[in-house]
Steps between C-alpha positions, in 0.01 A plus 500: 500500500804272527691559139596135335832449425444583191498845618788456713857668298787190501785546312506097379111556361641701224843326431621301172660221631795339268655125614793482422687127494849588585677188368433622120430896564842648452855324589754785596782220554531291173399178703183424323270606801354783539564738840412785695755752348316365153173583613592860651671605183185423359283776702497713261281290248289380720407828630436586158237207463274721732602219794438585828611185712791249368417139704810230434456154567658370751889595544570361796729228581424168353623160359270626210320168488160710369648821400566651826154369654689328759666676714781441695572828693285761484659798643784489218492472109647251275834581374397392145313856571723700677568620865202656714720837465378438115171520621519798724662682191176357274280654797690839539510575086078376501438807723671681322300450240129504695510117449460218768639147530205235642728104577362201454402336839518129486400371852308149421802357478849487474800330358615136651824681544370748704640535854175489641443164296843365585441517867139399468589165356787405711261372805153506587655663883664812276391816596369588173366129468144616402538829319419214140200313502662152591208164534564142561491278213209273434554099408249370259336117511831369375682683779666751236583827661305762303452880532273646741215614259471518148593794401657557150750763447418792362805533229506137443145364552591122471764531798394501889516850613644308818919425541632220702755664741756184588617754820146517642354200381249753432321616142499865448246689329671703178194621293705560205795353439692272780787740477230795668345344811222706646497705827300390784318864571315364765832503686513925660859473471513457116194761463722752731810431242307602220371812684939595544563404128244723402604805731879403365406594149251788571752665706742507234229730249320190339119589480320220507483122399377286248334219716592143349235231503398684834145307553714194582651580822212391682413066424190281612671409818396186474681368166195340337508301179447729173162398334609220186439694211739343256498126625771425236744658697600451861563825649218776519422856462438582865468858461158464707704414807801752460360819372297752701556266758339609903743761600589669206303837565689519786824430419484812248374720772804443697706547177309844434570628853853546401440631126254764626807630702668572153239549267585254295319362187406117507349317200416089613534243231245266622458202273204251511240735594226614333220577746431911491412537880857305591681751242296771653639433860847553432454813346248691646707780672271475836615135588882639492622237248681545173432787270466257150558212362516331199143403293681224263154441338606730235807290486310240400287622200616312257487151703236185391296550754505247798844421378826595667693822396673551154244324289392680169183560445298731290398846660357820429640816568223638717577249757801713647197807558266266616750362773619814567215749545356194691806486790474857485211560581534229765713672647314819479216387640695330790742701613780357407804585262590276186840492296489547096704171440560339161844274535779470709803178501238256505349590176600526123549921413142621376637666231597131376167311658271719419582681163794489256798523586733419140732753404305753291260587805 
């Protein structure tokens, strides 16, 4: 009988896993922001929180147009955090300690002032010309240039998530904000990148990666319309068309062939997907994918439901057992591997959200 994973000893299955958000964790320096040498003189209480994992957001170097989300070199660290040395210091005194580091991986997109991006937008004959997802603009009945679909952005849902590029004559896809324009991982070259990145940081003693928005490297390749849900606006949800899109499964094969190499921990956060057997395809340890990801349903307990995220709305207490025991045993059942997740910088603390948190408690 072939033992489930469930059987199988990992040392991530039994880890507490503690974010921390580095800007406002600990400042060593006086300059209002926190750093590396703030968070490694912190060990100590951590540790003592029973943690087993510390993950930062990202520290890398960035015009900090969305906290550090885009990216504008990822082999080196802002300065606003310290030097990579810092970080090699945070890694050395967390073994010490029997305590691991796990990075943030952004790869759906970058910063605008990335190299990669800089290049990209100078010419359509540049050699790293298509590592963004670049379309010709449409012209409506009045002969209006227009973006190439309707897609809404996903931080600003009444904006195109499409940017006129002046250099290319080109609109470029940027999912989130127009300062983060998204990767074209169809392109091997940009997929290969990501596989060095990775082995950059693992090689230095980081053990693993928090996956960002991971089920979005992979689009409809054909750029349909979004379904009009919300004719009053414009712009779209189009989350049909660039989530879970036709080569995902691969692409985090080919990622896993280098974190098997390390044995590395990987949790996904994979937004806009609900369906079980999807959820249960990235995990399930036989299909050599990621090891967890995040189940946000708990996340959004307290939500009207139908209605977007951070509503209020009346709940009982059983719901957080009911959800659960229920991805639990999903998981159980399935083979597969689940994360215990509650909150992280997208979400109010649960100590304030979900109970009280005034000064006598």
């Amino acid at each position: 009988m072939v033992p489930s994973s469930a059987d199988q000893h990992r040392w991530w299955k039994e880890a507490v896993v503690y974010q921390v958000y580095p800007a406002s964790f600990k400042d060593s320096n006086g300059d209002g922001w926190g750093d590396m040498r703030g968070l490694t003189s912190e060990l100590d209480y951590i540790q003592k929180l029973g943690v087993d994992v510390i993950w930062t957001s990202p520290i890398y170097k960035s015009p900090q147009a969305d906290m550090g989300y885009d990216i504008s070199d990822y082999e080196d660290i802002d300065p606003k955090y310290g030097t990579l040395s810092d970080v090699d210091h945070l890694i050395s005194e967390l073994q010490k300690c029997d305590m691991k580091l796990v990075m943030d991986l952004v790869v759906n997109h970058t910063s605008d002032q990335h190299r990669w991006f800089l290049e990209s937008r100078s010419s359509r004959i540049n050699p790293k010309a298509e590592w963004y997802i670049w379309k010709h603009a449409k012209y409506n009945e009045q002969g209006e240039r227009v973006p190439p679909n309707n897609w809404a952005q996903i931080l600003g849902d009444q904006n195109s998530a499409w940017v006129w590029c002046p250099e290319r004559e080109e609109y470029y896809l940027a999912l989130f904000t127009p300062e983060q324009p998204d990767l074209n991982w169809e392109n091997p070259d940009v997929r290969a990148t990501v596989h060095d990145i990775m082995r950059f940081w693992l090689n230095r003693g980081v053990s693993g990666f928090r996956m960002d928005v991971i089920n979005l490297i992979s689009k409809d390749p054909r750029f349909q319309d979004a379904t009009i849900l919300d004719p009053i606006h414009k712009f779209q949800h189009g989350q049909e068309h660039f989530a879970n899109g036709p080569k995902l499964h691969e692409y985090l094969q080919e990622l896993n062939k280098v974190l098997c190499q390390y044995d590395a921990m990987t949790v996904g956060e994979m937004p806009f997907v609900d369906d079980e057997m999807e959820i249960l395809k990235v995990v399930q340890p036989d299909r050599k994918e990621l090891n967890m990801i995040f189940i946000f349903e708990l996340t959004y307990v307290d939500n009207i439901p139908g209605e977007r995220r951070l509503t209020w709305y009346e709940w009982k207490r059983s719901k957080i057992r009911e959800i659960t025991a229920r991805w639990q045993r999903t998981m159980i059942e399935s083979d597969g591997w689940n994360s215990l997740f509650i909150e992280n910088h997208d979400n109010p603390r649960s100590v304030t959200r979900y109970c009280d948190d005034s000064d006598e408690n």
